[in-house]
C-alpha positions in Angstrom: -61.8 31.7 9.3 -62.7 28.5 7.9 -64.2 28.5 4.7 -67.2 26.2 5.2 -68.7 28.2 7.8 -70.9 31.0 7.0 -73.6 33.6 8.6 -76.2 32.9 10.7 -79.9 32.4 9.8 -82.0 33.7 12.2 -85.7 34.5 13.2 -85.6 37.9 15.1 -84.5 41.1 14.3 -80.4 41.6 14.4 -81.0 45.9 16.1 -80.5 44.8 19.6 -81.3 42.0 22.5 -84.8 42.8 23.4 -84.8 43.2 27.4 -87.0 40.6 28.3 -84.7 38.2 26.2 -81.7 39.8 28.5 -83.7 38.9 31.6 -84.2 35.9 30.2 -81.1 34.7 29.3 -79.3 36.3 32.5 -81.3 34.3 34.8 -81.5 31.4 32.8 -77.8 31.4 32.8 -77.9 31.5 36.3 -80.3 29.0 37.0 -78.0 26.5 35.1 -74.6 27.3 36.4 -76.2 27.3 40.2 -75.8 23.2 39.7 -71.8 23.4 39.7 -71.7 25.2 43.3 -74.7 23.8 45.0 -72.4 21.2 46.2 -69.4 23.8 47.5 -70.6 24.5 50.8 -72.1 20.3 51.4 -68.8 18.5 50.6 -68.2 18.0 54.2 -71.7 16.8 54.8 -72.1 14.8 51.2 -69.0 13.0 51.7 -69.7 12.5 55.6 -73.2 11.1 54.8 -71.5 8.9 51.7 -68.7 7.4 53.7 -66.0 9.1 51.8 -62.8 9.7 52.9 -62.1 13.3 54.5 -59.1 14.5 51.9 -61.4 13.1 49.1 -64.3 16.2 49.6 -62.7 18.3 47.0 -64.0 15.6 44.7 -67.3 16.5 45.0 -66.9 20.0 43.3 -63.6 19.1 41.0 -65.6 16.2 38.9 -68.5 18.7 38.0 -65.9 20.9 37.0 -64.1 18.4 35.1 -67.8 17.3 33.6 -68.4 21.3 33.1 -64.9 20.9 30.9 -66.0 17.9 28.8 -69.0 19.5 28.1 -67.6 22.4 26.6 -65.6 21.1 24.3 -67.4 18.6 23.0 -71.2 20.0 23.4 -70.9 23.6 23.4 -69.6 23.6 19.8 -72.6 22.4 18.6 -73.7 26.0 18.6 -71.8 26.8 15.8 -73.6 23.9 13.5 -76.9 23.1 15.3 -80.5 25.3 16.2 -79.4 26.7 19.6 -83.0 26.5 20.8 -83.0 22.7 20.5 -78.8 22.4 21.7 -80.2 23.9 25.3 -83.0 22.0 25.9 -81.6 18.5 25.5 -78.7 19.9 27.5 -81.0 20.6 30.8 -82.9 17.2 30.2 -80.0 15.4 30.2 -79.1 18.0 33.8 -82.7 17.1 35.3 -82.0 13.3 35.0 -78.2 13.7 36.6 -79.5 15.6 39.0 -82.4 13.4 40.1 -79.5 10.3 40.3 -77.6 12.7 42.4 -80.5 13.2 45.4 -80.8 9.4 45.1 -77.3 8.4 45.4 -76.5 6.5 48.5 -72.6 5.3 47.3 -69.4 7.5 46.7 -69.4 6.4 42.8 -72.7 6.9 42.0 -73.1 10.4 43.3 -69.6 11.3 41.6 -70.5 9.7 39.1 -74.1 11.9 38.8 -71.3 15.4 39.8 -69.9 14.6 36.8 -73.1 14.4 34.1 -74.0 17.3 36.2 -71.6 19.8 35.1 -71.3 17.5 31.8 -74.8 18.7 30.8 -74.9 22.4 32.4 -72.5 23.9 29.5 -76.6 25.2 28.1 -75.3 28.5 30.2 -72.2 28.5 27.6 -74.4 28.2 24.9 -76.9 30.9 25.7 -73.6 33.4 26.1 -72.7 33.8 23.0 -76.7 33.4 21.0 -77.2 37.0 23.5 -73.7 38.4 21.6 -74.8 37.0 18.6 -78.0 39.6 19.0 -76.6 41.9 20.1 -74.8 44.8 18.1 -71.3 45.9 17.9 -71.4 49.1 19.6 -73.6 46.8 23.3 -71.8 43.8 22.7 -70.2 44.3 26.4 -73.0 45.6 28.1 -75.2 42.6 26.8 -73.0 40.3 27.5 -72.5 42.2 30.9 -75.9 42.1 32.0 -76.4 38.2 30.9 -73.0 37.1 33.0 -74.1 39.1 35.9 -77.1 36.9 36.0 -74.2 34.1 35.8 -72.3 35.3 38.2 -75.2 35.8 40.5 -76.3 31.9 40.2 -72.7 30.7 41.2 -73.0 33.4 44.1 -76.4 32.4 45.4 -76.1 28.6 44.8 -73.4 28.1 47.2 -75.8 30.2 50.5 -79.6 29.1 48.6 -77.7 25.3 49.2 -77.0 26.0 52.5 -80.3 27.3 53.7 -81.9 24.1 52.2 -79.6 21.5 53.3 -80.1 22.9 56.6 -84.1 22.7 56.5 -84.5 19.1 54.6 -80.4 17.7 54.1 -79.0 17.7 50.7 -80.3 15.7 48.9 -83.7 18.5 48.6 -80.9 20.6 46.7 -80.8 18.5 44.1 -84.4 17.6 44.0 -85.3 21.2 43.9 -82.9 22.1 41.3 -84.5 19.2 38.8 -87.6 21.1 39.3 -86.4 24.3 38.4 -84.5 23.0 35.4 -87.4 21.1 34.0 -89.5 23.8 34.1 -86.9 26.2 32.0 -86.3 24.3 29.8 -90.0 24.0 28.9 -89.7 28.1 29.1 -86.9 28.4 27.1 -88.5 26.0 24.2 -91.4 28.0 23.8 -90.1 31.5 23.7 -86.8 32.0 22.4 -86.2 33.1 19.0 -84.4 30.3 16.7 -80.7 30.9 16.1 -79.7 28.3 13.3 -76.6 28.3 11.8 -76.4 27.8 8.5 -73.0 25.7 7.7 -71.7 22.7 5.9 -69.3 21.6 8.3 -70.1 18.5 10.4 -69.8 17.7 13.8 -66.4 16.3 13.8 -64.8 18.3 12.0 -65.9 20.9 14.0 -64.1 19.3 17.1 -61.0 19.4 15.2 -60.8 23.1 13.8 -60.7 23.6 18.2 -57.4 22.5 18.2 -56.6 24.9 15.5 -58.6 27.5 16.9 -56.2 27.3 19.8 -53.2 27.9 18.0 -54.2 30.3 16.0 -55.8 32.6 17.8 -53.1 34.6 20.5 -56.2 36.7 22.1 -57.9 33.3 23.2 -54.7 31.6 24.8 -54.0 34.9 26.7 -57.3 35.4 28.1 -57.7 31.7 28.8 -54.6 31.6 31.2 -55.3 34.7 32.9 -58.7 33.1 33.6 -57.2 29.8 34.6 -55.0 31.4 37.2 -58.6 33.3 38.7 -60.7 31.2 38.4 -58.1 28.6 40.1 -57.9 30.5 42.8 -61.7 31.9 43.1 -62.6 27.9 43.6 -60.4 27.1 46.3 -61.6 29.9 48.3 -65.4 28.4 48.3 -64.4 25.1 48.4 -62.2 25.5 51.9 -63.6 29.0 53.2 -67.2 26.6 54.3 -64.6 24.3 56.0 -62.9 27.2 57.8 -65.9 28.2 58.9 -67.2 25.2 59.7 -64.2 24.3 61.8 -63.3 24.9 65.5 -62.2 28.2 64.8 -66.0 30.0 63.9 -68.0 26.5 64.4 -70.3 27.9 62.2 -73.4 26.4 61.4 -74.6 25.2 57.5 -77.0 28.9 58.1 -74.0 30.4 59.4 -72.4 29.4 56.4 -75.1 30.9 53.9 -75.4 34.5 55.5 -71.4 34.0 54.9 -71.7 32.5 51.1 -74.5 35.5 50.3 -72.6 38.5 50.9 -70.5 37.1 47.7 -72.9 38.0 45.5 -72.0 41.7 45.6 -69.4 40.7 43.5 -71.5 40.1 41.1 -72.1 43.7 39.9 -68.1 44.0 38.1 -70.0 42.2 35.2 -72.2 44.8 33.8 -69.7 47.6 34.8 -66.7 45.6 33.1 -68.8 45.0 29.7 -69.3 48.9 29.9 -66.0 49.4 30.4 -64.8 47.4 27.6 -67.3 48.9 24.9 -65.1 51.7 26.1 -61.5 50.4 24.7 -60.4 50.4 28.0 -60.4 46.4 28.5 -56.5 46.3 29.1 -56.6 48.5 32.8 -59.7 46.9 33.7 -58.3 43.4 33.6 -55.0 44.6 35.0 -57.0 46.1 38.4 -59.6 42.7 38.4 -56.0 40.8 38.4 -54.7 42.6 41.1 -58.3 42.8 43.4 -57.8 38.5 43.4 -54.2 38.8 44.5 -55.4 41.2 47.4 -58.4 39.1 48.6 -56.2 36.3 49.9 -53.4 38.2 52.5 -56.6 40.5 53.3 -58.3 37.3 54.7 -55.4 36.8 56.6 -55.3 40.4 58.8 -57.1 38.9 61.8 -57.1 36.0 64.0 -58.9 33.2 63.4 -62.2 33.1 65.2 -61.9 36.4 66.7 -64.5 38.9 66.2 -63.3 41.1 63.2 -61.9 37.8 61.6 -65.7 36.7 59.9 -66.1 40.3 58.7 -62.3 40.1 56.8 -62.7 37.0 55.6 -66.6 38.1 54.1 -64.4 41.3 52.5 -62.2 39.0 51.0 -64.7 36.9 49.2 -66.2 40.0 47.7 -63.1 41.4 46.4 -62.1 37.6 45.0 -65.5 37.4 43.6 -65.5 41.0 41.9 -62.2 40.7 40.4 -63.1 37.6 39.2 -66.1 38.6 37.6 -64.2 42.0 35.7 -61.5 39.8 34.5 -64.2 37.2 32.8 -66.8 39.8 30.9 -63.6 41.5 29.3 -62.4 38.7 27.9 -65.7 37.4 26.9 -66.0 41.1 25.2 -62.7 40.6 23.6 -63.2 37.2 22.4 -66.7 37.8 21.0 -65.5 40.2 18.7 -63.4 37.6 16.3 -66.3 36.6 14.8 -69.6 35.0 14.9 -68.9 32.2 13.0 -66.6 31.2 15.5 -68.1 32.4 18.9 -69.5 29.0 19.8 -66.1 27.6 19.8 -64.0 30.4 21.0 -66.3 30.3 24.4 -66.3 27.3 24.8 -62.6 26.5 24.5 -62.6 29.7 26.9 -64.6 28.6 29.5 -62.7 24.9 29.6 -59.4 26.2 29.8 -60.6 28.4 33.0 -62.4 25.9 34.1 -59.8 23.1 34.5 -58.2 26.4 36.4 -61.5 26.1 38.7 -61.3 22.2 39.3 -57.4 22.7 40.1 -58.0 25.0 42.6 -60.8 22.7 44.3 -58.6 19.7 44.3 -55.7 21.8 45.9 -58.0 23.3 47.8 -59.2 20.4 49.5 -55.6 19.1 49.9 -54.4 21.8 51.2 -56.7 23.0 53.9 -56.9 18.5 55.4 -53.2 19.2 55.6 -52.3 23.1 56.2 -55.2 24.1 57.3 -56.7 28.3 56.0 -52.9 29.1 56.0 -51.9 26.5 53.7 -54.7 27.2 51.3 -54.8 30.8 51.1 -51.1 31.5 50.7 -51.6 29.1 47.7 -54.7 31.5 46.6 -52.7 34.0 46.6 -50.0 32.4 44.2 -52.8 31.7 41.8 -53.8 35.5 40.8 -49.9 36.3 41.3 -48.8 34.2 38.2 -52.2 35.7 36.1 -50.6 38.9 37.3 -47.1 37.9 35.9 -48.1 37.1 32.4 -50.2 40.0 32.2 -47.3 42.2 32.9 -45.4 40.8 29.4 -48.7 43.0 27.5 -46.3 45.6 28.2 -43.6 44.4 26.2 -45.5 44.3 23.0 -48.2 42.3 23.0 -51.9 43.1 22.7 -54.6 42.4 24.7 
């Protein structure tokens, strides 16, 4: 570890994560991520309503993702040198303002523009991660984590139908209005009550930046865990970036409701968080991630066993999603669990490094996505969904010939 990094100073007590600050944290955390998916299920009507061209939609969700990225590497490692507290709430100022440029945008460049400072400033979620592990003690690690990235999970679950349900009452621009609102007031909530986490180092901030690079190489666990991720989390966003355009299409003609009732049954997903950080406190991190691999793999051919439009077909493609999502979700906490346990002097940048590398996964997915269902159509982007989760599944196979975790 490097040797001008040391503990942590902190304020509260180092027994446990107090539940309220769980609760807290969890729905703060999906509060802030909600901003990267409101857009999902409105490319089609953001783009038609900006005058952008129809194969250009993925761009909507890929730049927040590539924004998301950005921020990760080069804000979220503040948490290793600067008061966490303050960190987060200049982080959702900075989202309030990019969002309120977004609901005001009336050009293609300045809305993507706006998508991109969006998920630029929204890395706060990433931040607030690791300050719950760094509470929390070795023997709940997992389930603290758990619990906070279910309320994660939940906000990139619900953004995408809670969008939806507004755009369909007042247009789209409202989501972005509303979602200043909310952000402005957490972050006024978050200032007053969470405990300081300072760290106490003599580092600065760039050569901070630079240790991430040798972070990276160093550290087998991270790379590992970061492409399995990559491959997911590739494939979980091109699902909700073309399933709302399926829908939407002559084969359902589903309405921007229609699409919400669709987008909400995904949240189900959402509860192979807590029960993979359980799991893991277990030792038994290696199966679960092998089965979450595998549930992703399945989701995409499942979607496939009706025809398109008929009856059963909405119900199948709704199954998939919640398989996707779940496996999705195991795979992440375990390797949260995993990476968390390196060290706290470190956690910052481990997670954030983490989250970018799946991440950039995410925004490939969208952009393929995109592509691939203006020129294949749902056939075209689900048998490349499925290749996604097959690769993860590949490299996960070679733990069996020696490696670890």
């Amino acid at each position: 570890m490097p040797p001008d990094i040391c503990a942590t100073r902190t304020t509260a007590a180092r027994k446990d994560v107090p539940g309220w600050i769980t609760l807290l944290l969890a729905s703060s955390c999906g509060l802030i991520v909600a901003n990267l998916y409101y857009s999902q299920p409105l490319a089609g009507p953001i783009s038609q309503s900006l005058g952008m061209a129809k194969g250009s939609a993925g761009l909507i969700v890929t730049l927040t993702q590539i924004g998301y990225c950005l921020g990760l590497l080069f804000v979220v490692p503040l948490g290793d040198l600067v008061e966490n507290r303050r960190v987060v709430v200049a982080s959702l100022l900075a989202t309030v303002a990019a969002l309120m440029a977004s609901a005001f945008a009336n050009h293609p460049a300045v809305f993507l523009a706006s998508a991109l400072f969006i998920g630029l400033s929204s890395v706060s979620a990433q931040i607030l991660v690791p300050y719950a592990a760094h509470f929390a003690t070795e023997e709940t690690r997992g389930q603290v984590v758990g619990n906070v990235m279910s309320g994660l999970m939940i906000g990139i679950m619900l953004a995408r139908p809670a969008s939806s349900l507004v755009a369909g009452l007042w247009g789209w621009h409202a989501v972005f209005v509303l979602s200043a609102a909310a952000i402005a007031a957490l972050a006024m909530i978050l200032y007053r009550v969470l405990p300081e986490r300072r760290p106490v180092t003599t580092s600065n901030y760039g050569t901070l930046i630079a240790s991430l690079w040798r972070l990276l190489l160093t550290t087998p666990l991270l790379r590992r865990r970061a492409a399995y991720q990559w491959f997911l989390f590739g494939a979980f966003s091109l699902f909700w970036t073309t399933a709302p355009l399926f829908l939407a299409g002559p084969a359902f003609r589903l309405t921007q409701h229609g699409i919400a009732l669709f987008a909400l049954a995904g949240v189900a997903g959402a509860i192979a968080a807590p029960i993979a950080g359980r799991l893991a406190d277990k030792g038994w991190s290696r199966g679960v991630t092998g089965w979450a691999i595998a549930l992703v793999a399945v989701g995409f051919p499942l979607s496939r066993l009706s025809e398109d439009g008929s009856p059963p077909a909405l119900g199948i493609l709704t199954a998939a999603g919640i398989v996707i999502d779940f496996g999705v979700s195991a795979s992440l906490i375990t390797g949260q669990r995993a990476l968390f346990g390196v060290g706290a002097e470190t956690r910052s940048r481990l997670n954030g490094l983490f989250i970018a590398i799946f991440f950039l996964g995410g925004a490939t997915g969208s952009a393929i996505g995109g592509w691939a269902y203006a020129h294949g159509g749902w056939n075209l982007a689900s048998w490349i969904g499925f290749a996604m989760p097959m690769g993860a599944l590949l490299f996960f196979a070679t733990e069996f010939l020696g490696a670890k975790k």
